[in-house]
N, C-alpha and C positions, 0 to 999 in steps of 0.2 A: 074790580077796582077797590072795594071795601077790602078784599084779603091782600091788595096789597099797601093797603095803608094801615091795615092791621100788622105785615111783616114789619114795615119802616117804624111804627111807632116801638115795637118790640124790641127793634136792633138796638133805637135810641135810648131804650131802658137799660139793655145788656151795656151798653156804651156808659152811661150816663154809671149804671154801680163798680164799670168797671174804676170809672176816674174817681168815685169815692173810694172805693176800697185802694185803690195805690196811694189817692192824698194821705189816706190815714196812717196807711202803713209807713210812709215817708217821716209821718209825723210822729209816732210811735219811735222807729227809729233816731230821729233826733234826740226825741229825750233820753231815750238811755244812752246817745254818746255826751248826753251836757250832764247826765247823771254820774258817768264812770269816773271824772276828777272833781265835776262840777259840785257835786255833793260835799266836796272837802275841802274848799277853796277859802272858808269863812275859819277854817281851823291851820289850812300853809296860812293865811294872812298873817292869822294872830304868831304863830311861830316865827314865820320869817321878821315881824313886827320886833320882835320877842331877842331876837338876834340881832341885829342891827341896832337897838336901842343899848343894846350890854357893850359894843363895840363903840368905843368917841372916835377913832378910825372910819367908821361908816356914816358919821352926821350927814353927809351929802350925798348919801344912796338912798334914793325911792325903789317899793316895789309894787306890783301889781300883780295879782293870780285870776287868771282866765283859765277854766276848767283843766286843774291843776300844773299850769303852766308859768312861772312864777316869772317875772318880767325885772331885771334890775336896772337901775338908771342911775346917773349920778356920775356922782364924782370921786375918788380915791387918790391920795399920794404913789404910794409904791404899787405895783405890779402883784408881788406877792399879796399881797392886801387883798387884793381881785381877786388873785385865784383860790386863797383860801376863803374866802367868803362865799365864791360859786361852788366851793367842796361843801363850805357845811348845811348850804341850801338844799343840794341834792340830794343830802343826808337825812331829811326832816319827811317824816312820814306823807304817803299821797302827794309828793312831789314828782311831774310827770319829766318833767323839764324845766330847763334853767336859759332862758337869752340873758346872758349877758350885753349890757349894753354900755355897763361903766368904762367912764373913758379917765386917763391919768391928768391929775389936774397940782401942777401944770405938767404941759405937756410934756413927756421923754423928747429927745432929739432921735434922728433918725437912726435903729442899731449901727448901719453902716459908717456913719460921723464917728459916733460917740465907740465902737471899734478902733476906727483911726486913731483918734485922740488917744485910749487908753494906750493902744498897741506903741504907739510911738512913744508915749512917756515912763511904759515898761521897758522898753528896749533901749531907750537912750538911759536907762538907769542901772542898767546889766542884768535884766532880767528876759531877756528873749527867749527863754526856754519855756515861759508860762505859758500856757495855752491861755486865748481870752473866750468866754460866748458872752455875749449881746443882746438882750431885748428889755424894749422899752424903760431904759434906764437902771435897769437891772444889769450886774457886773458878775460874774460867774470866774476864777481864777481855779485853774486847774495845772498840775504840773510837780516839779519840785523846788526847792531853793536849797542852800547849803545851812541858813541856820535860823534860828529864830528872828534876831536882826533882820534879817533880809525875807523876811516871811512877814513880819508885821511892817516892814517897810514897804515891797509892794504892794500889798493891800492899803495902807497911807496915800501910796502913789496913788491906785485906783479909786480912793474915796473923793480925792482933794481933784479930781479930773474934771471940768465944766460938763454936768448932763448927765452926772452918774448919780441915784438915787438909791440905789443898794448896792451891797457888794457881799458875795459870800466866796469864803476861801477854802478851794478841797488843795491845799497845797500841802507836800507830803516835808516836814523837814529835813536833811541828810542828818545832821548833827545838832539833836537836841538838845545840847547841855553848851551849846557854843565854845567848845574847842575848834 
């Protein structure tokens, strides 16, 4: 009876270091995955901080960094605005990642609408050969036209259209000097 409550007590010792030695090691391991971005999070702050304050564009974007993971929130007019803003984040030393969470304020209409709209008031203008793309208020104009007149006139058309927010033109002119 004593040799076997000598075995039980023994097992529960091997038991008992084995659950110390894994707590530890668990915890061992955490800190070096809070160490790999987390160590640098007090210097993305001050940078991203840094960047946003030089931008009057960005007054309405917050950020946050969680073990190098940089969190943006807020508000932005244009689309481009957003995307360059989440380029020059990821650009910024010990930046692991970027959520983007800024949303367009105010809102873009749906690509699909604000497609319509433009496509119909290029077309009923004589310009149906433009290709249009679409998103979130953003106006992309690709294609040709015959002269400069009609190159700065569709693009006029695409500014002046409800729910368009930008507009860039890769339109090629045929006749630059308008003969």
């Amino acid at each position: 009876m004593k040799r076997i409550l000598s075995l039980i007590a023994a097992a529960a010792a091997c038991v008992l270091y084995l659950a110390i030695a894994v707590s530890a090691q668990a915890v061992s391991a955490q800190g070096v995955s809070s160490q790999r971005g987390g160590r640098y999070d007090e210097q993305v702050r001050t940078a991203v901080a840094q960047l946003l304050a030089s931008k009057s564009e960005c007054k309405n974007v917050k950020a946050t960094v969680d073990d190098g993971v940089v969190t943006l929130t807020g508000s932005v007019e244009l689309d481009s605005e957003r995307r360059t803003l989440v380029t020059r984040v990821r650009r910024i030393a010990h930046v692991e990642e970027v959520d983007n969470q800024i949303v367009l304020s105010p809102p873009a209409p749906l690509d699909n609408v604000l497609y319509a709209r433009v496509s119909r008031r290029l077309h009923d203008a004589g310009y149906a050969q433009v290709t249009i793309h679409v998103h979130e208020g953003a106006v992309i104009l690709e294609g040709s036209v015959r002269t400069m007149r009609d190159r700065h006139s569709a693009v006029q058309l695409a500014w002046s259209t409800e729910g368009v927010k930008e507009v860039e033109a890769k339109l090629a002119v045929m006749q630059p000097d308008g003969r």
